[in-house]
C-alpha beads as a LAMMPS data file, in Angstrom:
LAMMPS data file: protein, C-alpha beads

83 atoms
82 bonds

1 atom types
1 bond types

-500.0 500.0 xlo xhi
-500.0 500.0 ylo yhi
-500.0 500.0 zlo zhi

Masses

1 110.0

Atoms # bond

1 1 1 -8.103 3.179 6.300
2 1 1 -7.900 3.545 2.575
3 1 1 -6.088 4.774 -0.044
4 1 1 -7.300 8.541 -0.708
5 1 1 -9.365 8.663 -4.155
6 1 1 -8.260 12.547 -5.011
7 1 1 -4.956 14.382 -5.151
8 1 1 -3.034 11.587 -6.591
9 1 1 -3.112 9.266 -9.489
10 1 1 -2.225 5.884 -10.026
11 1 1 -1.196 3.102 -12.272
12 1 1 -0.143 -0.246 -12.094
13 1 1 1.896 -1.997 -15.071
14 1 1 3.001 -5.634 -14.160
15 1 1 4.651 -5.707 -10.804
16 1 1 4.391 -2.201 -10.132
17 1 1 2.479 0.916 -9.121
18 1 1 3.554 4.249 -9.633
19 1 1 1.684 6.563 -8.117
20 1 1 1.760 10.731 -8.571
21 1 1 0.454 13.265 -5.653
22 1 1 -0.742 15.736 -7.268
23 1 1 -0.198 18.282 -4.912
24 1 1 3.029 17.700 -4.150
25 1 1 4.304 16.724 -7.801
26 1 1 5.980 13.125 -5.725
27 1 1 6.062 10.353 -7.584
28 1 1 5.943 6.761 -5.339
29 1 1 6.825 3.537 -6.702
30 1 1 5.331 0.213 -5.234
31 1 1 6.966 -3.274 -5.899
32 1 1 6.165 -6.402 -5.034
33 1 1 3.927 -7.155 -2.257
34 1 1 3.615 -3.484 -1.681
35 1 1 1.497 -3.140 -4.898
36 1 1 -1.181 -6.057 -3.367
37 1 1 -1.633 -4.240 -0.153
38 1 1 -2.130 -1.015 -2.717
39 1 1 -4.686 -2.515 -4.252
40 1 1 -6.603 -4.073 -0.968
41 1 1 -6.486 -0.539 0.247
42 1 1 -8.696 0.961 -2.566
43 1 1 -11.454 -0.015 0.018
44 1 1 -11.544 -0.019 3.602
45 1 1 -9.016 -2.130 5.292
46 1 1 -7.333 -2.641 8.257
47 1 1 -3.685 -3.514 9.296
48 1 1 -4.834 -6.672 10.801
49 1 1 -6.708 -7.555 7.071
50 1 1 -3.419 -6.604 5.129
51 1 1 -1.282 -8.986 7.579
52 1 1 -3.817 -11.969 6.919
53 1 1 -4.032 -11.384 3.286
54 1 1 0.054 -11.061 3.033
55 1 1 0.110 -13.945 5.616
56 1 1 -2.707 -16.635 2.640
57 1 1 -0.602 -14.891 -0.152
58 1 1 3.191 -15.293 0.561
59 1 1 5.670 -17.110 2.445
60 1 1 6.275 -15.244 5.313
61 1 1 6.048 -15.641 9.138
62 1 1 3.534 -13.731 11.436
63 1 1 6.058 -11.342 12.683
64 1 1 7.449 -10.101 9.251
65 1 1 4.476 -9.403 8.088
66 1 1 2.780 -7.161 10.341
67 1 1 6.492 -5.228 10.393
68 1 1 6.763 -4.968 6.784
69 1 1 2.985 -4.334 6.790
70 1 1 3.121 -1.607 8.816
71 1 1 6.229 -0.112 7.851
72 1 1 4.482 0.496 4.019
73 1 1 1.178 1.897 6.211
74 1 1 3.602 4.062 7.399
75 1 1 5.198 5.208 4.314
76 1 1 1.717 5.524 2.816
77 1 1 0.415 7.927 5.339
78 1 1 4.096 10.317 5.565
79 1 1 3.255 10.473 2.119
80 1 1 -0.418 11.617 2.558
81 1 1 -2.125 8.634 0.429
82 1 1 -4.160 7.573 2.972
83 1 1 -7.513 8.659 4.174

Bonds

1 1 1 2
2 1 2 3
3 1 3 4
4 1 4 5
5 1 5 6
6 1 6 7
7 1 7 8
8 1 8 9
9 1 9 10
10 1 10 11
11 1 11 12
12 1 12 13
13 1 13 14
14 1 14 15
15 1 15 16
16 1 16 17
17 1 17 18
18 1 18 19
19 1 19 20
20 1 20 21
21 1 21 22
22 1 22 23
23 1 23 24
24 1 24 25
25 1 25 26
26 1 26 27
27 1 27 28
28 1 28 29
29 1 29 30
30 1 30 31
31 1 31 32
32 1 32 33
33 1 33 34
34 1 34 35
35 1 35 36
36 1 36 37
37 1 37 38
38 1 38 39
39 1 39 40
40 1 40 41
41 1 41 42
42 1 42 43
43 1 43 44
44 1 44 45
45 1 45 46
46 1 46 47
47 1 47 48
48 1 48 49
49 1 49 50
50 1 50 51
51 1 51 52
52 1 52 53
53 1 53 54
54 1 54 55
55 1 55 56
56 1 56 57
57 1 57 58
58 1 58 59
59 1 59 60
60 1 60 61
61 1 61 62
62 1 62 63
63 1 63 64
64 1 64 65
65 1 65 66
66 1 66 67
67 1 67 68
68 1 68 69
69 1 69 70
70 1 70 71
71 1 71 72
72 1 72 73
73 1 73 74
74 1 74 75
75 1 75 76
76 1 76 77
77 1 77 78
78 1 78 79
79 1 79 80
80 1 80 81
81 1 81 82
82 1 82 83
């Protein structure tokens, strides 16, 4: 999966990616670890890559991870900004 590269637009100041579907007119904002996994999915990735990146990047046991992990995958594809 990746993020979709048309009908939205994206940038990211700091600590934080705001992101506008066109279609729709929704803005999204993305904090935190949420804007790293953004940014790994701007190519093909998988669930299981996100966890291990999250997993070498933070402080954070197996379980929360993949939970948290999935739970933004989740959000992301409700919202139609993946592909």
């Amino acid at each position: 999966m990746h993020v979709r590269t048309t009908d939205f637009s994206a940038r990211t100041i700091g600590n934080e990616t705001i992101v506008l579907s066109l279609p729709t007119s929704r803005y999204f904002t993305i904090t935190g670890v949420g804007t790293r996994l953004f940014e790994l999915l701007a190519t093909e990735t998988s669930v299981d890559e996100l966890v291990e990146a999250v997993l070498a990047e933070y402080e954070v046991d197996a379980a929360t991870a993949r939970s948290d992990v999935q739970r933004f995958v989740d959000h992301l594809r409700d919202a139609r900004l993946l592909a």
